[in-house]
N, C-alpha and C positions, 0 to 999 in steps of 0.2 A: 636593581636594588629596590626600585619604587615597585617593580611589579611585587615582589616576593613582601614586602612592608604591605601592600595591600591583600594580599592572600593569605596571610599569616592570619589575622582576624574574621576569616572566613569561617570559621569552624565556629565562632561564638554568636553568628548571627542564625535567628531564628527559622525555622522552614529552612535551613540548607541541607537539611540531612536527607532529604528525599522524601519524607513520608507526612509532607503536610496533606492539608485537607484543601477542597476545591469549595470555594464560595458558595452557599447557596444556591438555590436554582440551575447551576453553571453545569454540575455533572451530565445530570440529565438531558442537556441542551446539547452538552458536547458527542455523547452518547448516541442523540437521535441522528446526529450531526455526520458522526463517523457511522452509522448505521447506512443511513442513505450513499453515502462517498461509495460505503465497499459495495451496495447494491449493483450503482450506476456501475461502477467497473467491471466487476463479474457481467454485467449483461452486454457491456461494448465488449469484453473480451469474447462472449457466447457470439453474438455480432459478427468479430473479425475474424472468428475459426469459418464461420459459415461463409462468410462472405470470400474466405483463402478456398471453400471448398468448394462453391462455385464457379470460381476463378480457374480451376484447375480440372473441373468437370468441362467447361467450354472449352482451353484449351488443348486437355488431352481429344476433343473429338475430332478441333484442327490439328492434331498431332504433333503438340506442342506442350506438354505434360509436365515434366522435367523444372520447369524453372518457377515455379510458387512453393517450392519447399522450406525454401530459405524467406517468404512471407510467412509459412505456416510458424517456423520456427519462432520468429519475431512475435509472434501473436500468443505461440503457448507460451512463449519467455515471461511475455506480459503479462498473463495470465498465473504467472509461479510466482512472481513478483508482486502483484494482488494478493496473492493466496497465505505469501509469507508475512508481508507487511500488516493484513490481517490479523493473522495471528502472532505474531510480535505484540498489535497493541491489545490484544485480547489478553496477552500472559501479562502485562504491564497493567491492565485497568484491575485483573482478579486480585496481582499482588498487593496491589494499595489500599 
């Protein structure tokens, strides 16, 4: 009963609707902010493909091949995951 009493006057408070504005100086800060993030990720994910393909050049010559597929995987997962959550906040920062 308290929660719903409390939620009911949510609708008349200000900036709840979603399409307030960010502080001064704050966008661009956030902007540089998440620029770098997705940088450093895209280049560890460039990183751990290379480093799964190495791993798997050495041991296919001991004839051991077979078992970094399931790192490679983990790695491009990571990499789709990057790739989406990029652009998720790329369609979130155009709409506002």
């Amino acid at each position: 009963m308290l929660l719903l009493a409390g939620t009911a006057g949510a609708d008349s408070l200000p900036g709840t609707s979603g399409n307030g504005t960010a502080p001064p100086g704050v966008s661009t800060n956030v902007d540089t902010i998440i620029s770098w993030a997705c940088w450093i990720c895209f280049t560890i994910a460039i990183l751990g493909v290379l480093f799964v393909a190495f791993k798997m050049i050495v041991q296919h010559h001991r004839g051991e091949g077979g078992q970094q597929f399931a790192s490679l995987a983990y790695v491009l997962g990571g990499a789709i995951l990057v790739a989406a959550a990029s652009g998720i906040i790329g369609a979130l920062t155009t709409a506002a």
